[in-house]
MILORO-142393 format. One line per 8 residues: number of its first residue (from 0); their letters; for each residue z, y, x of N, C-alpha, C. Coordinates in steps of 0.2 Angstrom, whole numbers, always signed. Last residue first. Layout:
NUM> a> Z:Y:X:Z:Y:X:Z:Y:X  ... .
! end
This chain:
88> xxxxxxxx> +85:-76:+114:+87:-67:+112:+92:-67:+108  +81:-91:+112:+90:-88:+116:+89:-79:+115  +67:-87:+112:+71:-90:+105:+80:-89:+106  +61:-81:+121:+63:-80:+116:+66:-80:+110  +63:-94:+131:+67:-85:+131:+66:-82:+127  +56:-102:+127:+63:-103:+126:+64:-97:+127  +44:-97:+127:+45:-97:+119:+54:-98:+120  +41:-96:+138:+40:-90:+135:+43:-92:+129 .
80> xxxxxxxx> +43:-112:+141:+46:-106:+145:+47:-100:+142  +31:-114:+139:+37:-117:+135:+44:-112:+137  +20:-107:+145:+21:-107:+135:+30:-110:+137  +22:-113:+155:+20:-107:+155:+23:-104:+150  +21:-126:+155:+27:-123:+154:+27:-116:+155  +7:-128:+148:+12:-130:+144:+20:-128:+147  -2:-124:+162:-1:-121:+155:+4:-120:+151  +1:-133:+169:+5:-125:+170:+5:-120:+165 .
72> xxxxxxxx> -4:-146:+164:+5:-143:+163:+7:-136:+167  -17:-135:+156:-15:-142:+159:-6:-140:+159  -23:-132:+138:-19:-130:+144:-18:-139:+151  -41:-136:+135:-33:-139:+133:-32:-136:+140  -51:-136:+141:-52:-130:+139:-44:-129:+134  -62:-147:+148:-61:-145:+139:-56:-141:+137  -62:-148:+161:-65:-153:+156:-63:-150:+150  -51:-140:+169:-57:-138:+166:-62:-142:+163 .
64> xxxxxxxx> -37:-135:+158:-40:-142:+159:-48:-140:+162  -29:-119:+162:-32:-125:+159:-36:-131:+161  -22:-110:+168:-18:-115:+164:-21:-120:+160  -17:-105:+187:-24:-108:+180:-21:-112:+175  -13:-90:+194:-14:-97:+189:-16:-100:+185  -18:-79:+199:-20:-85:+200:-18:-92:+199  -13:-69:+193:-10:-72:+200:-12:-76:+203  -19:-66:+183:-21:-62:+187:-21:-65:+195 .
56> xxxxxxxx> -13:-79:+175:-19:-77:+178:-22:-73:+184  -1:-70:+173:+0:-76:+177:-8:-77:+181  -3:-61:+164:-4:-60:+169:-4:-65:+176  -10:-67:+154:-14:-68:+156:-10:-62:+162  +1:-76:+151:-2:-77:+153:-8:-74:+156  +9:-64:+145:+14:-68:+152:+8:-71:+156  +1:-60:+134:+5:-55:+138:+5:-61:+147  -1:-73:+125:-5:-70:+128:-4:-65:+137 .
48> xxxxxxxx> +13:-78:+118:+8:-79:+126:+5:-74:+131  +21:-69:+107:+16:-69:+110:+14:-71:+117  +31:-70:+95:+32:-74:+103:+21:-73:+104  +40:-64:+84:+34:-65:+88:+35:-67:+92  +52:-65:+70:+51:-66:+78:+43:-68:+80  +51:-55:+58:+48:-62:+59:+49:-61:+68  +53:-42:+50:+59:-47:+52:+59:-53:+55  +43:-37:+45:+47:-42:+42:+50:-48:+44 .
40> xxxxxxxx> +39:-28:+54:+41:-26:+48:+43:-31:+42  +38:-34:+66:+43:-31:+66:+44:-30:+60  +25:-41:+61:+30:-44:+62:+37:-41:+63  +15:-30:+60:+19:-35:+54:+24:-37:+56  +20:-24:+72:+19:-22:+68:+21:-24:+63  +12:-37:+81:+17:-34:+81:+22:-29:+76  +0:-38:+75:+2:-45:+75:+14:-42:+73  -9:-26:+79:-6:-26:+71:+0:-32:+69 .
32> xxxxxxxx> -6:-28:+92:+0:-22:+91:-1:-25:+83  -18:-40:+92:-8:-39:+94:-4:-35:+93  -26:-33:+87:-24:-38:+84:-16:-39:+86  -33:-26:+99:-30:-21:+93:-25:-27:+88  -29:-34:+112:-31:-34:+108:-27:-30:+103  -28:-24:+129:-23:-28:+124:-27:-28:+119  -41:-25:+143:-34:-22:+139:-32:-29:+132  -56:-29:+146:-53:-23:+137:-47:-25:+137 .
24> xxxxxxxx> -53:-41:+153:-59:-32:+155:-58:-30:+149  -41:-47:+152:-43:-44:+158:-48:-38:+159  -42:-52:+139:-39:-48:+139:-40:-44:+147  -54:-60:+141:-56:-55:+137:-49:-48:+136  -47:-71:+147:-53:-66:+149:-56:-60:+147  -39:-75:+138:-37:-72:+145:-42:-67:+147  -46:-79:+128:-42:-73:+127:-42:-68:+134  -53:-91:+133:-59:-83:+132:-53:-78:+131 .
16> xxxxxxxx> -44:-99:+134:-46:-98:+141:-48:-88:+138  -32:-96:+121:-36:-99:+122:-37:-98:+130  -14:-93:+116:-22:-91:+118:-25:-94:+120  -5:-92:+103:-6:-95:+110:-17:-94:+110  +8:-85:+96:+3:-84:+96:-2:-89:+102  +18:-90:+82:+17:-92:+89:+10:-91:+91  +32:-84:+74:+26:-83:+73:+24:-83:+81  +46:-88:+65:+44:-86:+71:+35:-87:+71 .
8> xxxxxxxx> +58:-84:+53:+54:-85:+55:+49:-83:+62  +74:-91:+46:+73:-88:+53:+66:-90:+55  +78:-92:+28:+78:-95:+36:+75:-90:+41  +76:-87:+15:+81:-82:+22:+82:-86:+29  +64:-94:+13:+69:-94:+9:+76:-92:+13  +51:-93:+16:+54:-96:+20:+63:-95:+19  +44:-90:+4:+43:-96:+6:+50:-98:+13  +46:-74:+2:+48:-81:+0:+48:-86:+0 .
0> x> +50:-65:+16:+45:-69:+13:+49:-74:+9 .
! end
């Protein structure tokens, strides 16, 4: 890409409450392999959430505020967590 002039691009995907849910009865969205796929094909680091959360979910983790739908702080090191192991590969 030329805008990001040979620096190190990373692409952060962060999911909503409806993603979770929506990844739990239909599987992985079509969205994330094409997310994958570009990104593999230009070299851009993804970091997709979605994955870690919505298993964490399954476990019974809750990552949202229920007033409105902002992650609460499991949410935020859920994420933060996913992003640092990513970025130390």
């Amino acid at each position: 890409c030329q805008a990001s002039a040979g620096r190190r691009l990373t692409l952060l995907v962060a999911p909503v409450a409806a993603d979770l849910e929506r990844q739990a009865s239909a599987g992985p969205a079509a969205l994330s392999r094409q997310l994958q796929a570009y990104c593999r094909s230009r070299k851009i680091t993804l970091i997709d959430l979605l994955p870690q959360m919505a298993a964490g979910a399954r476990q019974g983790q809750k990552y949202f505020l229920s007033c409105d739908g902002h992650w609460n702080s499991r949410g935020h090191q859920a994420a933060a967590d996913a992003i640092h192991e990513a970025l130390i590969r």
